[in-house]
Structure formats: C-alpha cells, structure tokens
C-alpha positions in Angstrom: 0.0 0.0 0.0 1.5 3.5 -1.2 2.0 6.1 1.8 -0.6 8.4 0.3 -3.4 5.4 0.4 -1.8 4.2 4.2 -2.0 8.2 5.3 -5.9 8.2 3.8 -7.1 5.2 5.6 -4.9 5.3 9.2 -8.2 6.5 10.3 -9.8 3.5 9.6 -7.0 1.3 10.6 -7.0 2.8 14.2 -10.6 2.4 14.5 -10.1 -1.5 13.4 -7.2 -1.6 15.8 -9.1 -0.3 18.7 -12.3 -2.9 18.3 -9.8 -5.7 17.8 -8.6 -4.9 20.8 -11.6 -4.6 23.0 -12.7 -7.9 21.5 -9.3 -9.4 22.7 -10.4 -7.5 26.4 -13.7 -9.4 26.0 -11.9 -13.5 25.2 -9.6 -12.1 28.1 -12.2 -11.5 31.0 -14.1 -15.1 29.4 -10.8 -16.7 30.9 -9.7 -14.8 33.8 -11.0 -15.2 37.6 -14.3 -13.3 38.2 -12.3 -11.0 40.6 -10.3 -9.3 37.4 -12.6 -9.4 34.7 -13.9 -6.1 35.9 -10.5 -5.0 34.9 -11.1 -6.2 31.1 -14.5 -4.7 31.2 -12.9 -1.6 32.2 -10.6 -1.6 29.9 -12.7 -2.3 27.4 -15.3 -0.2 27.9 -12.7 3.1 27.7 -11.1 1.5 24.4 -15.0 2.1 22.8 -15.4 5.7 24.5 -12.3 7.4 23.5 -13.2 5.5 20.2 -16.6 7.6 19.4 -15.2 10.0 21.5 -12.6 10.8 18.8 -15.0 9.8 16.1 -17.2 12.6 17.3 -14.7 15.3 17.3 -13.7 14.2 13.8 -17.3 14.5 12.9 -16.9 18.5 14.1 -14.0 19.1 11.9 -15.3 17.5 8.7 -19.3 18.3 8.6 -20.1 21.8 7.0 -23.6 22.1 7.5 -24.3 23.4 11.5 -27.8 21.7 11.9 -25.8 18.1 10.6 -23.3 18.7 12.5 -25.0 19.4 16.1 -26.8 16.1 15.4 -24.0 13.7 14.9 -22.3 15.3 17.5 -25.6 14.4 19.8 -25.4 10.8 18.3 -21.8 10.1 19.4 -22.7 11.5 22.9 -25.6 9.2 23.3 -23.5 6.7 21.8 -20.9 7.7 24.3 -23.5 7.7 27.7 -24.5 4.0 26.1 -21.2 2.5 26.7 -20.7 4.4 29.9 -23.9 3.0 31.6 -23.3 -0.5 29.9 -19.9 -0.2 31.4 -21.1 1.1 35.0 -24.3 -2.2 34.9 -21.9 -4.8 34.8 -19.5 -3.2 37.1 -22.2 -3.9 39.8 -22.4 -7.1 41.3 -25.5 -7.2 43.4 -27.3 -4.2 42.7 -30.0 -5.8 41.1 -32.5 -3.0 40.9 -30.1 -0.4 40.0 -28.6 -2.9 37.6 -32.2 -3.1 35.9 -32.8 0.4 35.7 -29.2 1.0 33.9 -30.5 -1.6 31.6 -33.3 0.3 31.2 -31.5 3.6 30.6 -30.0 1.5 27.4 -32.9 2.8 25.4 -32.8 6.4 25.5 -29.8 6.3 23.0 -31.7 3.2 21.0 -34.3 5.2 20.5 -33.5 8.5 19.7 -30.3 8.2 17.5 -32.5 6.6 15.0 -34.9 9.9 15.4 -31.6 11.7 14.8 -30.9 10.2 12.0 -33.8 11.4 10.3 -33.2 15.2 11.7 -29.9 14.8 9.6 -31.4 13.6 6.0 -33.6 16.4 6.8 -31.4 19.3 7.1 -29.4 18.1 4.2 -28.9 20.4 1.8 -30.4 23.4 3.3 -28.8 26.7 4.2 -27.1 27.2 7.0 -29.8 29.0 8.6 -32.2 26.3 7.9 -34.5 24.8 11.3 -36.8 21.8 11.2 -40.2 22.4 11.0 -42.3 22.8 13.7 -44.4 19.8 13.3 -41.2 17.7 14.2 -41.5 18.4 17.7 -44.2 15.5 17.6 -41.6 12.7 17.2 -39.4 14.0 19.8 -42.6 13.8 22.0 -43.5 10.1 20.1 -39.4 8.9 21.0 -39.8 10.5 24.7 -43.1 8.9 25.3 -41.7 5.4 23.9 -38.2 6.2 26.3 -40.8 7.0 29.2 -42.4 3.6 28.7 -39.3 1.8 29.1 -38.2 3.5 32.1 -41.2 3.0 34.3 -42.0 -0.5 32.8 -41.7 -2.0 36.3 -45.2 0.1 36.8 -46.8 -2.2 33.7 -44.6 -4.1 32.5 -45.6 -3.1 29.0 -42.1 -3.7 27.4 -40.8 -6.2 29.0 -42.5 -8.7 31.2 -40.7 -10.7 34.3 -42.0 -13.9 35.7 -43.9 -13.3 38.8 -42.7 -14.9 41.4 -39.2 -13.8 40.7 -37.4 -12.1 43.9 -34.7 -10.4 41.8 -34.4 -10.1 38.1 -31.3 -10.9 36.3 -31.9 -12.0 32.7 -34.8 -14.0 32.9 -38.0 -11.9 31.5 -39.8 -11.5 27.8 -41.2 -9.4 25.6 -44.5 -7.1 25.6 -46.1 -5.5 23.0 -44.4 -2.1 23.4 -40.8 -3.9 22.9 -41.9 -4.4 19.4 -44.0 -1.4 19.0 -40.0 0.6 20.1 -38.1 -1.5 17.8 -40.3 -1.2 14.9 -40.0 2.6 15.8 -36.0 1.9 15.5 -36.7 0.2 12.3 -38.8 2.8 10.9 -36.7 5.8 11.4 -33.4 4.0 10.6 -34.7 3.4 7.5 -36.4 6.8 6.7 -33.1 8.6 7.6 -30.8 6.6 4.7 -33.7 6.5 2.1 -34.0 10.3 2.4 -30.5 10.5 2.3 -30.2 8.2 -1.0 -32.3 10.2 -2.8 -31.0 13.7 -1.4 -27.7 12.8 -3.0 -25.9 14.2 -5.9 -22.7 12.7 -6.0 -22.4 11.1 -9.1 -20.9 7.6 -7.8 -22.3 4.2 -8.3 -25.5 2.3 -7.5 -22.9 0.2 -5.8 -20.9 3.0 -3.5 -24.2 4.5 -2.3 -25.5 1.4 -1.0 -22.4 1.1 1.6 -24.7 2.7 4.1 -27.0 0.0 4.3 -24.6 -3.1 4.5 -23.8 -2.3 8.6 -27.9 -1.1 8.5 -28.7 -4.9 7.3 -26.1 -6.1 9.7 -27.6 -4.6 12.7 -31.4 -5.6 11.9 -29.9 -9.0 11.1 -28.3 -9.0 14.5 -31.3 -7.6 16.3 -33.6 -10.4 15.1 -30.9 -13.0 15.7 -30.6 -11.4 19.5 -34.3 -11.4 20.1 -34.6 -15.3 19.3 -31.6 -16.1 21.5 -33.3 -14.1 24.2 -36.8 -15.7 23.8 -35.0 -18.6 23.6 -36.5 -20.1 19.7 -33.1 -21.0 18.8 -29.8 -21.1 21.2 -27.2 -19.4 19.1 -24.5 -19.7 21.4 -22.4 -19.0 19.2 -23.5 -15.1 18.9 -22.9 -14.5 22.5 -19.1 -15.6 22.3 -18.7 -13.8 19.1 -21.1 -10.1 19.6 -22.4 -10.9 22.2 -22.0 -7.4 23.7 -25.5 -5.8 21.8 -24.6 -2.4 23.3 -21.5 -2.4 21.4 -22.1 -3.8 18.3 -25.6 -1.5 17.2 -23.0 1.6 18.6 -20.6 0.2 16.3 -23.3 -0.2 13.4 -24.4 3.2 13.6 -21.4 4.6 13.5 -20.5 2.6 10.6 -23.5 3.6 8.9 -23.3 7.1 9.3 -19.6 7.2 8.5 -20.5 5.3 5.3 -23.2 7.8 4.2 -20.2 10.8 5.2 -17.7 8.6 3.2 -19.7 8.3 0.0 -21.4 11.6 0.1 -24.9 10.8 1.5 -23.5 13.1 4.0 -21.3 16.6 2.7 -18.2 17.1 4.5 -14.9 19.2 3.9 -12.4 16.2 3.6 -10.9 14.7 0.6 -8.8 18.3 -0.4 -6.1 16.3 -1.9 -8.3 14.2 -4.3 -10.3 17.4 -5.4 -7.3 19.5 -6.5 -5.8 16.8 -8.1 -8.9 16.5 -10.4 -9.0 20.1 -10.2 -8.6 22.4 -13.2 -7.9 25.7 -11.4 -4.5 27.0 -9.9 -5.1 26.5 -6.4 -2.8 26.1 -3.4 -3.3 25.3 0.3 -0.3 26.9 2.6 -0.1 26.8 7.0 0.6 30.5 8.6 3.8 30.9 7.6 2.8 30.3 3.4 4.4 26.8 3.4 2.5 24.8 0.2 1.0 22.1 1.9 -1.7 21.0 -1.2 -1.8 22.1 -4.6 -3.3 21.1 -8.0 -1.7 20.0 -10.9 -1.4 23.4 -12.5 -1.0 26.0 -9.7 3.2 27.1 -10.0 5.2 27.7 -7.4 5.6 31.4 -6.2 7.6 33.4 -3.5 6.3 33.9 -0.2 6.8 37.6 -0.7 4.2 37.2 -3.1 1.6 35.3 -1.6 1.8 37.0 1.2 0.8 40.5 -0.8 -2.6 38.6 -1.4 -3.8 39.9 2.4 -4.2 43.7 1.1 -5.9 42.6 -2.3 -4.8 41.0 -5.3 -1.4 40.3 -7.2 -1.3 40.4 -11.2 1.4 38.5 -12.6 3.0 38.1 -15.9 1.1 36.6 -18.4 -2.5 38.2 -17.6 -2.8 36.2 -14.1 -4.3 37.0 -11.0 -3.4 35.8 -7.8 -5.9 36.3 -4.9 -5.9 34.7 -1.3 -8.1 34.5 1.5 -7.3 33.3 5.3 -9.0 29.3 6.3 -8.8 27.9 9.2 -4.7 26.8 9.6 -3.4 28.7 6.8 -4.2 30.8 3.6 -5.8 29.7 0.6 -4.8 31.1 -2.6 -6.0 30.7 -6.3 -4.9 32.1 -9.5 -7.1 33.4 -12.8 -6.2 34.1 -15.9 -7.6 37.3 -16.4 -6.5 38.2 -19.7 -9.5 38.3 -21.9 -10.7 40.0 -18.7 -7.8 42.4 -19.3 -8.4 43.1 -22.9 -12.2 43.3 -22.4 -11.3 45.8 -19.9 -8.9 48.1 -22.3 -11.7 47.7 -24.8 -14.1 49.5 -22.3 -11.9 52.0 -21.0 -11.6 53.0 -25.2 -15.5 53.1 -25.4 -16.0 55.1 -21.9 -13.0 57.7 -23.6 -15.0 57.6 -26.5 -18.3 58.0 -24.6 -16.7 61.3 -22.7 -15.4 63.0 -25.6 -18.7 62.5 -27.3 -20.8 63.4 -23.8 -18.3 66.7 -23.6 -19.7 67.7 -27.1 -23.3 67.1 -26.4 -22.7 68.9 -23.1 -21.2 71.7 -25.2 -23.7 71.5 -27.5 -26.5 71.4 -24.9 -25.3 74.5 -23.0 -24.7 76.5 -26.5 -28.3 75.1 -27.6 -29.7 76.2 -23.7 -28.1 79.8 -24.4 -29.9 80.1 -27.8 -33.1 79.4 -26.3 -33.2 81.4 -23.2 -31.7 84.6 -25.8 -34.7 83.6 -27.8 -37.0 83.7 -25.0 -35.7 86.9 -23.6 -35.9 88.3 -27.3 -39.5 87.0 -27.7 -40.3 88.4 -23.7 -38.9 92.1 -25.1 -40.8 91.9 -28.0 -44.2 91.4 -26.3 -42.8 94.2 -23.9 -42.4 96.3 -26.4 -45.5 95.7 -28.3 -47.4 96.1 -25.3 -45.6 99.3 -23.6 -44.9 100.9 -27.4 -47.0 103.8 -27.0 -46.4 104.9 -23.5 -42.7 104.3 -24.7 -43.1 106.9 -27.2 -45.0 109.2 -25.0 -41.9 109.1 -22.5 -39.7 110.0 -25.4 -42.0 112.8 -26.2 -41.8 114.3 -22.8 -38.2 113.8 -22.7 -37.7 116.2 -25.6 -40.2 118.7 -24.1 -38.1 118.3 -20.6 -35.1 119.7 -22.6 -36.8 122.2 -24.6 -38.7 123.3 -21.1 -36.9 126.9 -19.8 -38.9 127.3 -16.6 -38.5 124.8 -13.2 -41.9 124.2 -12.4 -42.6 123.6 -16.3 -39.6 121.4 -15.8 -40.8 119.9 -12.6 -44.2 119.1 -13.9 -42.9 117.3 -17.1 -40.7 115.4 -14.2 -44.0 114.1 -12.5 -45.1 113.0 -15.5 -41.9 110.9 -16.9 -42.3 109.2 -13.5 -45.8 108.5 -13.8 -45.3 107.0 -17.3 -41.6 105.1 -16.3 -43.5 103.0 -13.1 -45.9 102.1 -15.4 -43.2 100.7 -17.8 -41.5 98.5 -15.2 -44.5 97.1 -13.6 -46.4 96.4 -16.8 -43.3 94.9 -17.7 -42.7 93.2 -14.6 -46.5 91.9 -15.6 -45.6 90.2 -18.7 -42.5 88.6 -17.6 -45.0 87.3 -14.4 -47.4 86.4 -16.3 -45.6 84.4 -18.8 -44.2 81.8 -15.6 -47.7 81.6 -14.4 -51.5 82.3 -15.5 -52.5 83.3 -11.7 -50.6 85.7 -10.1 -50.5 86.1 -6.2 -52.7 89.1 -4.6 -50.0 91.1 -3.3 -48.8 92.0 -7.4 -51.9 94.0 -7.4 -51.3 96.2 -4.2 -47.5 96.7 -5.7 -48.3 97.1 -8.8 -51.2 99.8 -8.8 -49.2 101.6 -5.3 -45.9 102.1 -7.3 -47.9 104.3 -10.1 -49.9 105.8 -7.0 -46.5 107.0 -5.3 -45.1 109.0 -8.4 -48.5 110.8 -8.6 -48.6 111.9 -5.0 -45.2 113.1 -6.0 -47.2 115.1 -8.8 -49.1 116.8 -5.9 -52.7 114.3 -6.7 -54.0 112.4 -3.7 -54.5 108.6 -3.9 -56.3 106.3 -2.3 -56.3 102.4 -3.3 -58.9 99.9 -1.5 -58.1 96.2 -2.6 -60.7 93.5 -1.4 -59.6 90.8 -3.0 -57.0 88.9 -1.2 -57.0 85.8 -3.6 -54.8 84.9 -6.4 -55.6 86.8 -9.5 -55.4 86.1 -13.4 -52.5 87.6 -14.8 -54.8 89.2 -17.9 -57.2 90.5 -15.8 -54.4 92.5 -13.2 -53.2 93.6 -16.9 -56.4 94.9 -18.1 -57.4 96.8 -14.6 -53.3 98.5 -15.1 -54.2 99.4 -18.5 -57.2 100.9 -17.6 -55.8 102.5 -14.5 -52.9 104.1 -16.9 -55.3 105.3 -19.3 -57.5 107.5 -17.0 -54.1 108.8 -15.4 -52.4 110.0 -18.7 -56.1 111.9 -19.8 -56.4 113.8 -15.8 -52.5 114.0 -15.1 -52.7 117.8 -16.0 -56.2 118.6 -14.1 -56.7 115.6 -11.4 -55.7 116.7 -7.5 -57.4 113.4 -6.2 -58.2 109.9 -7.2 -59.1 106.9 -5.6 -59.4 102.9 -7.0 -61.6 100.4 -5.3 -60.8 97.0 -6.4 -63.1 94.2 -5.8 -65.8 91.4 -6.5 -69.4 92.6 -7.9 -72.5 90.4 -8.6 -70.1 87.7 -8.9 -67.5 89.3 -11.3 -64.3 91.6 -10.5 -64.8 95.1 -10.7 -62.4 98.4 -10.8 -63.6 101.1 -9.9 -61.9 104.9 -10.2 -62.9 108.2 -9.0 -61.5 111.3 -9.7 -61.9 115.1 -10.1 -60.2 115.5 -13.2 -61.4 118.2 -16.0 -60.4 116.2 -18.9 -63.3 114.6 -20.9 -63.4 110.8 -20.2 -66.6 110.0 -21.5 -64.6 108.5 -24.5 -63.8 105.4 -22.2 -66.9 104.6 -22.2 -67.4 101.0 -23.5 -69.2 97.6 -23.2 -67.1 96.4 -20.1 -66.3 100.3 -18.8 -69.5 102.4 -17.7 -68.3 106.3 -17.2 -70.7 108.7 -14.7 -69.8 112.2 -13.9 -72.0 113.7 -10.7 -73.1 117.1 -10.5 -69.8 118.5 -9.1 -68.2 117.5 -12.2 -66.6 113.6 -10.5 -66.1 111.3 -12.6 -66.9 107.7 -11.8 -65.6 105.3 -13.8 -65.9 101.0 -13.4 -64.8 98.0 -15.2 -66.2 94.5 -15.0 -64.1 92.0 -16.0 -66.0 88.2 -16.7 -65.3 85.7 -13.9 -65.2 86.1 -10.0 -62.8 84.3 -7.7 -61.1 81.1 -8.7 -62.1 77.5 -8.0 
C-alpha cells in the first residue's frame, strides 16, 4: 500500500485496531478469575469511549452544515452515555435494581439516534440557517413517550414482562407488545433517515458506493432479530454471544459505521478529501499553513515566492502573463488561487476606449447642450422684449416725447411738472413689464402683485401733488390678464387727468359675482370716450367722474 493510500485510511486502521482490541479484552475476561474481569471490562469499555469519543470530534471538523453537525455530535454523545452505563451495569455485582434500571436507561440512546438520524437527511442540503419544521416536535414527543415507557415498565410491565414470582431479576424476563412497538420505531426511522439520504444525494458515484450505508444497517437488523430469538429462547445461538455478544457495542458500532458510510460516499457533505479534489481540479489553487508553506496544490497551480503570496492579504497580485493571484485566510493557513484574467484584461482596455469615446462625445453634447440652452433662453428673452415692447410701445413713445419737451422746457416748475409725469409713465413701464414677464411663468398671479403694482404708479403721482387712495378687497390669487387689463385701464385714466386731477381713488373688488375696478377722480379732462361695453363712465353734478370696469369671472375654483 503506497504512503498516500496508508495516510488516507490510518483513520480507519486505528478504528479497526481499537475494536480488535476490545474484543481481545472481551476473550480475556471469558478466561480470567471473576475477581479481574472487571479490569477487562474496564478496559474495554474506555477502548469504545475514546473510540466515538474521537470519532465525534472528527465529525466536528469534517461536517459543514451546522444543523448536521450538532446532530452527529448528539449521536456520538448518546452513543458515548450508552457505553458508559453498559460499562457502569456490569460493574455492579448485586445491585440488582439499579442494575435493571441501567438496563433500562439503554434505550434512551436506542431510540433517539434513529430519530436523529432522520433530523440529519432532513437538514441536508439546506442553508445554514435552515430549522426543522415545527411539526417535528411531535416525534421527539412520540421517542420520549416510547423512552418513558421503558423507564417506568416496572409500573406495567408493558415492554418487557418478568415472571412473577421472581425475587430479583437478572436476565430472565420476555417481551410485551411495546418492545416491538419501540423497535419497529427503531426500524422505521433508521430506514427513513438513509432512504432520504439516497435520494438527497448528488454525488455522481455508483449504485454500488451509495449502498455502503445499508450493509452495517442490514447487519444490525440482522443482529437484532438473531438477538431477540436467543433471548426468547427459539433457537440457542450460542455462538452469537461468544462472538457479539455485547448488543450495546455492536448497534453503537453499526451506527457509526453507517453514518460514516453515508459521510464517506457523500450521502453526508463534509470538507475532507482536499487532496483528491485539487488533483482532479482544473484551477490554480494552493493550500499553505501560517507561515505560506505549500502544503496542497493542483496540478497546474506554480510555485511562487512567499513575498508574493503574502501581498494577497491587502488585495490581489497580477502576474505576468495576464494572471491573478488572490488569497483569503481558512482555518490553519491561507488559501490562494490564480485566474487568468487576460481576456478579462483586454475586455477591460476595450471599455476604458468606449468610456473615452463616450466622454469626448458626452463633452460635445454637453457643449452642444449649453450653447443650444443659451440660444433658447436669448430667444426667449428676445420673444419676452418683443411682447414688452409691443405692449408698452406707445407709453414708450409718449416718454420720449416728454423727454424732448423736458429739454426744450426753460422754466422749473414747467420742468418739474414734465418730471412728475416721466415718473408717472416710467413706473408704469417697469410694472407692466414686470407683468408680462410674471405672467408668462404663471396664469394666476398672487394678490400682493396687485397692491404693488397699482401703489408704485400711486406713489409718483402723489409726488405730482394728486392724492390717492387704493382699496383692494380681493385677497386671492388673480389672473394675470385681468391685473393687466385693470393696469391698463388704471394708466389710461391717469395719462387723460394727469394735467387737471388733484385726487383719485381705485376700489378694487368682487361685484355680482365678477371683478370690478372702480376709479374716481376730479379730473377736468373729458373721459366720456372710455366709455365701453365692459367700462360704464358717470360724472355727478360736481363735475366727479366715476368710472368702473367688469371684467368676466369672479374668484377662482
């Protein structure tokens, strides 16, 4: 046998070593005086504790999944307490009650490693943070109530039935119903657990490899019925005692066997096997302790400098060639694994041309945007100005007029008249502009534009010596057109009075449901020409004019 194959199975061989050797124990306290055998038994029975002992903490390191793991580690601590009170009953000599009860105590591990069993083929599989479902709280209560049974049956005698007129039982009793009912409940589960397993795996081995598991499983039923018959005494079979007859040690060594065989040919997932894997392994991969010292690697993974490897902690190494070597810390050592990453590389250059590309061509729409932006917002400004001007033209040229008569003007309060009156007309100007550029944001314009807009005009003629007086009662929003209309109008009976008006007042408000401007004054210009369909003009006996303006629609919805 090659050193590779001896190193793979010493496992194995010290597990075969170890039962060889408690069976020796066993022929050994068959031969010596009754007052040493307790020293074979001792013996023996430590040989099979550190034996799942060890095989439980090798079950630890090798099983991935947590939920798998917690339940074969249960398993080999029941199978554990199984040999220990096995061990402690035979230690005791004439303790025949306790000796019965320990015998008793044999079938909390009989009855729910099976049950565990099935937990495991359950939670195969599944994610780590996979839990049973709640419904399998019913067999733990089934498996108790069975263990429960057992342990009082000296209340019923409903597993196993003693003669009655025996003082002190040693091995002389039979079997009730329950018995059965507890080892067809073995049976059951035991058989569950590697069915679900067998068809939960996806290993692609033989029929012949994934039927390991149930050899030792047919073993132990064979040897349970075999043990049963010997007991109820159909056939002798003294033959089985000499060779197993220890039943506590031979079903722990079955299940064990079972479940190592299910872990061994992949009913079970564990993390062994590394060295097989890389070697079939097409990647670059090598396994190093603490100090980057190659202790596995596949076929194809090169040998590198430490100095190099060890650079994989901050991030990863490119090498010559287009490679990538990456690491990451395991449990004992590093792990690290090389790529070729040169279409990756070319792939990238190609994209980092196409996002140049893409930049340069984004800069030029950007450009292109901003220029076409500007164009638009001149446009708009030129197309605001023109309505400005269209709208303001005349009182425009009116301001120039009295511009030219300002200069031609030799006398101050000539002068100072004119003054008032390029005032007047310039407020109008800015707020009817200020108007149109409002009104071309929004239709409605907020109340307060009205009080500002018709007060500006108001202040330059009080500074024209005419008194004013502005009532507002409408606090709402107001349409844009309609504040424009009510200016214009305003303006107009201004411009006719402004030589002959010393007072006039504007009420501004809601009518029979439609808005309304009213203006009074005690100008001596004719305004009757106002007059229209929407403007009614009055003038009273003291020579006031009174002149209103409906405009259609009331306050907004």
């Amino acid at each position: 046998m090659r050193i590779s194959n001896l190193k793979k199975h010493s496992g194995f061989l010290c597990a075969a070593l170890a039962v060889v050797t408690a069976i020796v124990l066993r022929q050994i306290g068959f031969r010596v005086e009754k007052e040493r055998d307790w020293v074979c038994s001792f013996l023996r029975g430590a040989t099979y504790i550190g034996l799942f002992t060890v095989w439980g903490i090798s079950v630890r390191n090798r099983i991935i999944q947590p939920q798998v793991r917690r339940y074969l580690t249960a398993i080999s601590m029941l199978m554990v307490f199984w040999i220990t009170v096995r061990t402690t009953r035979y230690s005791l000599a004439e303790a025949f009650w306790l000796m019965r009860h320990l015998w008793y105590l044999y079938y909390l591990p009989m009855l729910f490693i099976p049950l565990l069993a099935v937990f495991i083929a359950m939670s195969l599989g599944k994610p780590e943070s996979f839990r049973l479902p709640k419904w399998t709280a019913l067999l733990y209560i089934y498996t108790a109530a069975l263990v429960l049974l057992v342990l009082t049956n000296d209340l019923h005698q409903l597993v196993f039935v003693f003669p009655a007129d025996a003082v002190e039982w040693v091995d002389d009793y039979s079997y009730a119903a329950c018995y059965f009912l507890a080892i067809g409940w073995n049976v059951l589960c035991t058989l569950t657990a590697l069915v679900a397993m067998l068809m939960k795996c996806r290993v692609p081995h033989s029929r012949k490899v994934l039927m390991l598991p149930f050899i030792p499983a047919a073993f132990a039923l064979l040897y349970g019925v075999l043990y049963v018959l010997r007991m109820l005494g159909v056939f002798p079979l003294t033959w089985l005692r000499v060779i197993a007859g220890d039943m506590t040690v031979v079903f722990c060594l079955m299940i064990a066997a079972v479940l190592e065989s299910c872990i061994q040919c992949g009913l079970i997932q564990s993390n062994t096997h590394y060295d097989e894997l890389l070697q079939c392994c097409t990647l670059r991969v090598q396994l190093t302790d603490p100090d980057y010292q190659v202790l596995l690697a596949s076929r194809s993974a090169e040998p590198l400098p430490v100095e190099i490897m060890r650079q994989t902690e901050a991030k990863p190494v490119r090498l010559d060639g287009g490679l990538r070597l990456s690491g990451a810390p395991v449990r004992g050592g590093h792990v690290l694994w090389t790529e070729d990453v040169s279409e990756l590389l070319e792939v990238l250059e190609e994209l980092q041309d196409v996002k140049d590309s893409l930049e340069d061509s984004n800069a030029l729409l950007r450009a292109e945007y901003t220029l076409k932006a500007r164009e638009a917002h001149i446009a708009e400004q030129d197309r605001l100005y023109n309505i400005i001007q269209q709208e303001t033209a005349p009182r425009i040229a009116l301001l120039a007029a009295l511009t030219d008569e300002f200069e031609a003007a030799r006398s101050e309060p000539e002068r100072k008249k004119l003054l008032g009156k390029m005032a007047v007309i310039g407020a109008y100007l800015k707020r009817r502009s200020n108007l149109i550029f409002l009104a071309d944001k929004s239709p409605m314009l907020q109340g307060k534009e009205l009080t500002l807009t018709f007060g500006e005009t108001m202040d330059n003629l009080e500074l024209c010596g005419v008194t004013c007086g502005l009532l507002a009662e409408r606090n709402g929003p107001v349409e844009a057109g309609q504040l424009m209309s009510m200016y214009d109008f305003f303006e107009e009976i201004v411009e006719r009075s402004l030589d002959s008006m010393t007072t006039v007042t504007v009420w501004i408000g809601q009518a029979d449901g439609a808005l309304r401007i009213t203006v009074n004054t005690d100008s001596a210009a004719d305004l009757a020409p106002l007059a229209s369909d929407s403007v009614s003009v009055l003038r009273d006996e003291d020579g006031e004019w009174q002149l209103s303006m409906v405009l259609d629609g009331g306050e907004p919805e």
